[in-house]
C-alpha angles and dihedrals in degrees: 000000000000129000111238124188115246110185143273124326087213088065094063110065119216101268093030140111125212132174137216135174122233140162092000083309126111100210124187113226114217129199114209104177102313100328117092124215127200124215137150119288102233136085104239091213100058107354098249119155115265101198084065082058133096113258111209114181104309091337121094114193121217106235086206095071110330111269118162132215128177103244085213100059103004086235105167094243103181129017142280085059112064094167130084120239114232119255136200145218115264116210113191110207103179100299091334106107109209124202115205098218137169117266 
């Protein structure tokens, strides 16, 4: 695991997803008042794209159907998705937000 830099936490706003690619992986970026999560970037039920999903609190909702994960723990919250999506660690380094990642 190695630790990649993956912007700015200024440029996330509290309430907002961002992605960012790093290490082969596309990772949304999630701002939960003030604390950002990582997770992929990937509905487990049907592969959309999360970042393009509302975040409401520490829930991100899939725009494909509606399925629901907790950004904090990728718990799968609502069907159609059963499976969890992968997270991963946040390191804050002033504003520079670090993802621990697999090399």
């Amino acid at each position: 695991m190695a630790l990649q830099s993956a912007g700015s936490a200024n440029s996330i706003e509290p309430g907002r997803v961002s992605y960012v690619e790093l290490a082969g992986r596309r990772l949304a970026l999630c701002n939960v008042g003030g604390t950002i999560y990582a997770i992929d970037d990937e509905c487990t039920h049907d592969y959309g794209p999360l970042d393009q999903g509302r975040l409401d609190g520490c829930q991100i909702e899939c725009p494909r159907h509606g399925a629901r994960f907790d950004v904090t723990t990728g718990r799968a919250l609502t069907l159609p998705a059963v499976r969890p999506v992968r997270t991963y660690p946040v390191t804050m380094e002033g504003d520079d937000i670090l993802v621990e990642v697999p090399d």
